[in-house]
MARVEX-211495 format. One record per residue (C-alpha): residue in three letters; x, y, z. Coordinates in steps of 0.1 Angstrom, whole numbers, plus 5000, padded with zeros to 4 digits. Example, Ala and Ser with C-alpha at 12.3 -4.5 7.8 and 13.67 -1.06 7.14 Angstrom:
BEGIN
MARGU  resn     X     Y     Z
MARGU   ALA  5123  4955  5078
MARGU   SER  5137  4989  5071
! end
This chain:
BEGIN
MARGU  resn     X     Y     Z
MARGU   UNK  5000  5000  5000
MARGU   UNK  5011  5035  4989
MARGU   UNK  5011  5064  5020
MARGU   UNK  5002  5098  5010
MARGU   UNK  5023  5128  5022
MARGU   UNK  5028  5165  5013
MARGU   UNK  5064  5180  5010
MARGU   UNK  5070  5220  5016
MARGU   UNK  5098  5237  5009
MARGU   UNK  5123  5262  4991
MARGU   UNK  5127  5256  4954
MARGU   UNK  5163  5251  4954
MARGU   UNK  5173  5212  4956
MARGU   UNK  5138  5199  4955
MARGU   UNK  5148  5179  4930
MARGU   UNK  5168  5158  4955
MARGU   UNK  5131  5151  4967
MARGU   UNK  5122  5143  4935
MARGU   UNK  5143  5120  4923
MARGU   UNK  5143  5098  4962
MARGU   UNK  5102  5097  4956
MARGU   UNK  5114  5079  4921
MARGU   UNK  5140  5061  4933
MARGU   UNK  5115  5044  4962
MARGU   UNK  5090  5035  4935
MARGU   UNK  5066  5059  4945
MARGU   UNK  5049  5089  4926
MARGU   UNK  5038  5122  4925
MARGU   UNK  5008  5133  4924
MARGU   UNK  5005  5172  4923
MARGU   UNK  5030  5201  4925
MARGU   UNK  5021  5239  4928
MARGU   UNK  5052  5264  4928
MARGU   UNK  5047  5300  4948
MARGU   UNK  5076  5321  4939
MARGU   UNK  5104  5306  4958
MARGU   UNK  5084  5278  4975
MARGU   UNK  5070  5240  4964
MARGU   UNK  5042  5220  4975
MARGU   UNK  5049  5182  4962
MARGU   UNK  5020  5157  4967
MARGU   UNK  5032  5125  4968
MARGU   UNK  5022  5087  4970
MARGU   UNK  5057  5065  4986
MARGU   UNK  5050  5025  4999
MARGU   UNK  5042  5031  5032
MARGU   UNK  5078  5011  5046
MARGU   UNK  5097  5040  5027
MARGU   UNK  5080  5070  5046
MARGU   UNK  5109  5076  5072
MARGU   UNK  5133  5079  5041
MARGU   UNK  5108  5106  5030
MARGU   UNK  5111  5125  5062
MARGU   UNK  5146  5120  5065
MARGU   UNK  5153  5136  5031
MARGU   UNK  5126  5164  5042
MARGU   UNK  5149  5177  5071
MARGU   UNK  5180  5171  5052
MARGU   UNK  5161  5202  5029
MARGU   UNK  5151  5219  5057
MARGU   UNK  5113  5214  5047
MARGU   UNK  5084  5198  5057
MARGU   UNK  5063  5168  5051
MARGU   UNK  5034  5157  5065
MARGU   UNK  5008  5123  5062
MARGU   UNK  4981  5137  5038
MARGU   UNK  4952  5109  5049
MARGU   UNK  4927  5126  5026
MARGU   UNK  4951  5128  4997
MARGU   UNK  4937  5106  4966
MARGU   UNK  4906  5115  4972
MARGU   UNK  4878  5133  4958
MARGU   UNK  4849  5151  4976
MARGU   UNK  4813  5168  4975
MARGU   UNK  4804  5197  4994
MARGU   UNK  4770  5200  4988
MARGU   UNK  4747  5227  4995
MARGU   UNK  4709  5231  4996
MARGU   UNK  4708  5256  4970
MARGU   UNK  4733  5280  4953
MARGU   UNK  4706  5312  4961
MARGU   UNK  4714  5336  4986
MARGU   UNK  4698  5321  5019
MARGU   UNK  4723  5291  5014
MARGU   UNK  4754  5297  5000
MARGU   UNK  4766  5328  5027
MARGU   UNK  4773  5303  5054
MARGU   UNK  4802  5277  5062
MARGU   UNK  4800  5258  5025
MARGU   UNK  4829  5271  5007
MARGU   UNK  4851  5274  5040
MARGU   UNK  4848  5237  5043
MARGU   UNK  4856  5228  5008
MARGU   UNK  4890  5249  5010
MARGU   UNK  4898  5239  5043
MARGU   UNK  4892  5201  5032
MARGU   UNK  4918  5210  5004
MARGU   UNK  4942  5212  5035
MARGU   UNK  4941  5176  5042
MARGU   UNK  4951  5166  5003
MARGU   UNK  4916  5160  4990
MARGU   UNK  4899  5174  4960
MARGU   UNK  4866  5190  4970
MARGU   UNK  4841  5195  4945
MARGU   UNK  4809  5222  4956
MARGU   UNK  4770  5213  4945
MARGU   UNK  4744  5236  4949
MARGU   UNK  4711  5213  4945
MARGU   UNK  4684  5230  4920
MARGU   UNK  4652  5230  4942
MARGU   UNK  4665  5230  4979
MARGU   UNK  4651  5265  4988
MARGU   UNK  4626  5256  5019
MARGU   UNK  4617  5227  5043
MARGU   UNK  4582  5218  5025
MARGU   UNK  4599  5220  4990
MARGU   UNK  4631  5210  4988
MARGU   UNK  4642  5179  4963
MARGU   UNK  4672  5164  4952
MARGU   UNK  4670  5150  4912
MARGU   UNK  4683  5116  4907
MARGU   UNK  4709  5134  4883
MARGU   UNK  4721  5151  4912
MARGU   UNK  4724  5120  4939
MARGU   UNK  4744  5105  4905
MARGU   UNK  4766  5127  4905
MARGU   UNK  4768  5134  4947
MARGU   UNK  4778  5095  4944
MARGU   UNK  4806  5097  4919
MARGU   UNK  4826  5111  4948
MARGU   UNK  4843  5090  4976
MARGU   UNK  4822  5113  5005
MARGU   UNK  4796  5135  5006
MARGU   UNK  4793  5169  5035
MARGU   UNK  4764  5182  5035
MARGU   UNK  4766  5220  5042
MARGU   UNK  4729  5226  5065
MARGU   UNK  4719  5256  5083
MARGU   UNK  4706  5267  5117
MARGU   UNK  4672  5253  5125
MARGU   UNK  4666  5220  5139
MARGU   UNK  4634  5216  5125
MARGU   UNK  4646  5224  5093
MARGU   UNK  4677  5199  5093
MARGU   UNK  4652  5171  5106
MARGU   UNK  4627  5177  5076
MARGU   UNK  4653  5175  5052
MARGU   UNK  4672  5142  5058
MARGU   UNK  4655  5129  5031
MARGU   UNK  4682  5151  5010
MARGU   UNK  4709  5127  5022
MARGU   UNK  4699  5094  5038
MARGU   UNK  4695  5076  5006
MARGU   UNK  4731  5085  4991
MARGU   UNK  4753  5055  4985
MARGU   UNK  4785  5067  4995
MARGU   UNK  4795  5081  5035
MARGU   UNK  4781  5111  5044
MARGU   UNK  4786  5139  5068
MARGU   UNK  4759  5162  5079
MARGU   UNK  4768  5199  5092
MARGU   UNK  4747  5223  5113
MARGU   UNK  4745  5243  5143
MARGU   UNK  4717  5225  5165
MARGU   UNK  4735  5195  5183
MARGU   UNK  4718  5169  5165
MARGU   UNK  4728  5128  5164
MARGU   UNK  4741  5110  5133
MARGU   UNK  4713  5085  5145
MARGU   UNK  4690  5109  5144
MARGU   UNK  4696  5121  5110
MARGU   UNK  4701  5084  5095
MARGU   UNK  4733  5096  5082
MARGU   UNK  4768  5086  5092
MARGU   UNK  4784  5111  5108
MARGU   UNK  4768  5149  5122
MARGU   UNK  4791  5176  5130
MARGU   UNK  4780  5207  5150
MARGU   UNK  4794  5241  5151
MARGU   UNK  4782  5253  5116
MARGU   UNK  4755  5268  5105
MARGU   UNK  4743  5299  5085
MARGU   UNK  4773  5322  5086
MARGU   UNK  4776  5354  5069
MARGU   UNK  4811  5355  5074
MARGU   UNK  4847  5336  5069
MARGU   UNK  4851  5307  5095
MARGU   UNK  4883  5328  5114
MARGU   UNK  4874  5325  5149
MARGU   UNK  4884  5296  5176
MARGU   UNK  4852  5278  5176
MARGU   UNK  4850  5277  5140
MARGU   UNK  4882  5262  5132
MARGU   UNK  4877  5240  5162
MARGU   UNK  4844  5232  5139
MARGU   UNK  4861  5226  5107
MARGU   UNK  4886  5207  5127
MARGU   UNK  4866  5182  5140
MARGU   UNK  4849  5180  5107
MARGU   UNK  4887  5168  5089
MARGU   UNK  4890  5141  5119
MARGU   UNK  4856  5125  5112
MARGU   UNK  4866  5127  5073
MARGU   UNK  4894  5112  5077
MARGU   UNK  4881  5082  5100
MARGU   UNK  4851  5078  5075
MARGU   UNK  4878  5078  5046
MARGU   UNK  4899  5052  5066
MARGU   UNK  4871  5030  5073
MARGU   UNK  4864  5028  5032
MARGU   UNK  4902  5018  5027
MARGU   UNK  4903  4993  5051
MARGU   UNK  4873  4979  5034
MARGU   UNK  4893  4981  5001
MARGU   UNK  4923  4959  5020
MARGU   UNK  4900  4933  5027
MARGU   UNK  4900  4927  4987
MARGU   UNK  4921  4949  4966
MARGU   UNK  4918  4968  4937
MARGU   UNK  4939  4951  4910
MARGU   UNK  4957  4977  4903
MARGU   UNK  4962  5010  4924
MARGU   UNK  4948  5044  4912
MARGU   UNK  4979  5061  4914
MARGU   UNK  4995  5037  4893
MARGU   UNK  4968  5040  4860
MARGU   UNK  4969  5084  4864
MARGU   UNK  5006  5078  4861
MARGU   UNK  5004  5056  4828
MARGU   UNK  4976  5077  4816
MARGU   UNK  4993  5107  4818
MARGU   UNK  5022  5090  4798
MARGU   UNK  5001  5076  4773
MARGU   UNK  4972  5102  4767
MARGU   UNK  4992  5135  4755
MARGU   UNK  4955  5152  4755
MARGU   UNK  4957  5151  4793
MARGU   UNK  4990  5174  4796
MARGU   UNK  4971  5198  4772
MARGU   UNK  4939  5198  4793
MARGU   UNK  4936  5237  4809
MARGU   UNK  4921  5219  4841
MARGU   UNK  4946  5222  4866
MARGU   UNK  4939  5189  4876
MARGU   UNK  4932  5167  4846
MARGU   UNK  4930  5137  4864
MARGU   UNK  4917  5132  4903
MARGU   UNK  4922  5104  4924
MARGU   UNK  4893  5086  4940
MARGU   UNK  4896  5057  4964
MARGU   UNK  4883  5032  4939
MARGU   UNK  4894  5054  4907
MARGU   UNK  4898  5083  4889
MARGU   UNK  4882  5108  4874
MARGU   UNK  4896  5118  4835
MARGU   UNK  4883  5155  4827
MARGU   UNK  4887  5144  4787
MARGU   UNK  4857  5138  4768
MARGU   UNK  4837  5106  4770
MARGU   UNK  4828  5099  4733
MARGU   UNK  4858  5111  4718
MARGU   UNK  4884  5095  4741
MARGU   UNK  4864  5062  4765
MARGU   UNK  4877  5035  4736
MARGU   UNK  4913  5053  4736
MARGU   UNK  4920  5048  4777
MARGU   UNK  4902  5015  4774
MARGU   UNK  4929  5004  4755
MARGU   UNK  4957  5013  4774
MARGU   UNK  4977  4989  4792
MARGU   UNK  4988  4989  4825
MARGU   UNK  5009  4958  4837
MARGU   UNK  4999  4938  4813
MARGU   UNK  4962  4945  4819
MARGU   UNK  4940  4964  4796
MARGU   UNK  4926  4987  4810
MARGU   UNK  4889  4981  4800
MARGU   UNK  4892  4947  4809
MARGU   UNK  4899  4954  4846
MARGU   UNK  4877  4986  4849
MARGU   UNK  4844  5003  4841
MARGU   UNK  4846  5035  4825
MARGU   UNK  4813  5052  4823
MARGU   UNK  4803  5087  4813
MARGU   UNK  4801  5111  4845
MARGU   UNK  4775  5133  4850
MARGU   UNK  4802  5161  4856
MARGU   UNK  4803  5183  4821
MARGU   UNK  4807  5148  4805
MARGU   UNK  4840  5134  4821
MARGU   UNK  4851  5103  4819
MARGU   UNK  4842  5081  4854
MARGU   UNK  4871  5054  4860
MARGU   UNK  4866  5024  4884
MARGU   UNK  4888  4999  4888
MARGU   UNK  4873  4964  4895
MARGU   UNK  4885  4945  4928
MARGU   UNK  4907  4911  4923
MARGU   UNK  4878  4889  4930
MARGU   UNK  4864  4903  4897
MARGU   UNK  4893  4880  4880
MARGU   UNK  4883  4845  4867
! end
């Protein structure tokens, strides 16, 4: 199994980082340069990550277990209208970004109201596409309670936030975290990033609990292994202006190509020996027409 960590440091000798990452068989997932400083994401075997930390003091940076990294999420709010959207929503997506995830926000189209709100089976489609689900709720009790029928039917974890103190058990939903609400304001003070916080912790567990379950029968081949051949093999995917062409899920990736022009191309790639349709569905995601990746577990093989 591959651990996930992000490096930070200077510019000068990253390189040396670099090349150890290669040299221990591992791979890198994202980079982003500010002026004189680099932030590497990186997948290593999990034995090698005191080598990794070794070589991060030797450059006088930092590194640090990214348990979220690979990973792709939905933030998703009850509407994208006025009465929703000024409260915690986009303070958790970035500050989920922290942790190494990719976080993805949803507005739903008729969510305005506890007497009328809906959710499309479009948009629980394409809620499920991601590894986790946080749903951004507001302030009224009565209001979070009427509308659990938003979430309790999703097919992938799911986190409910709010300011009543409310139950997961209550709310038929796996995990409730309090301390949010509708704010009109940045999350800056103690009690808010005590909130958010908390809300990374139970992320993370609910993530950890998924891989675990992945152990118990493996993918046949790792995520970060196919974006690395893809990226070799599908030039389109360096042109792509998306400054993340390809995300990580748990069970897959996501390709931001599109579907009828380039599903038959990856589903002929092949990745230790494997092709990669034979080993994988690739279906059309309901995201501006991506390509969906999932990569079949070894009981799948005859």
């Amino acid at each position: 199994m591959y651990a996930t960590m992000t490096y930070t440091g200077g510019v000068h000798k990253h390189y040396e980082m670099e090349e150890l990452i290669e040299d221990l068989g591992g791979f890198i997932l994202q980079k982003n340069q500010a002026q004189v400083d680099i932030s590497i994401t990186i997948a290593v075997p999990e034995e090698d990550v005191d080598k990794i930390q070794q070589k991060a003091k030797e450059l006088l940076g930092d590194v640090e277990i990214s348990p979220l990294a690979s990973t792709e999420i939905a933030v998703v709010s009850p509407t994208l209208a006025h009465q929703h959207l000024p409260h915690a929503a986009c303070d958790i997506a970035e500050y989920l970004r922290r942790y190494g995830t990719k976080t993805n926000m949803i507005g739903l189209a008729r969510g305005a109201g506890k007497g009328i709100s809906q959710i499309s089976k479009k948009e629980k489609d394409l809620i499920e596409e991601h590894d986790l689900a946080v749903f951004s709720l507001g302030s009224f009790e009565d209001c979070i309670r009427k509308k659990k029928f938003l979430f309790e039917d999703i097919d992938i974890p799911v986190i409910v936030t709010g300011s009543p103190e409310l139950t997961a058990e209550e709310l038929n939903t796996n995990a409730y975290v309090t301390g949010f609400g509708r704010i009109p304001r940045r999350l800056k003070r103690g009690e808010n990033i005590r909130a958010l916080r908390k809300l990374a912790s139970t992320a993370e567990d609910l993530i950890k609990d998924q891989r675990k379950s992945i152990e118990e029968d493996p993918l046949i081949i790792s995520p970060v292994i196919v974006k690395i051949i893809l990226e070799r093999e599908i030039p389109e995917i360096a042109d792509s202006i998306s400054p993340m062409p390809i995300v990580s899920q748990l069970d897959g990736l996501r390709i931001k190509l599109p579907y009828d022009e380039y599903h038959e191309k990856i589903a002929d790639v092949e990745v230790e020996g494997y092709r990669l349709g034979d080993i994988s569905e690739i279906k059309r995601s309901k995201m501006y027409n991506n390509i969906l990746l999932k990569i079949l577990p070894e009981s799948s093989i005859i």
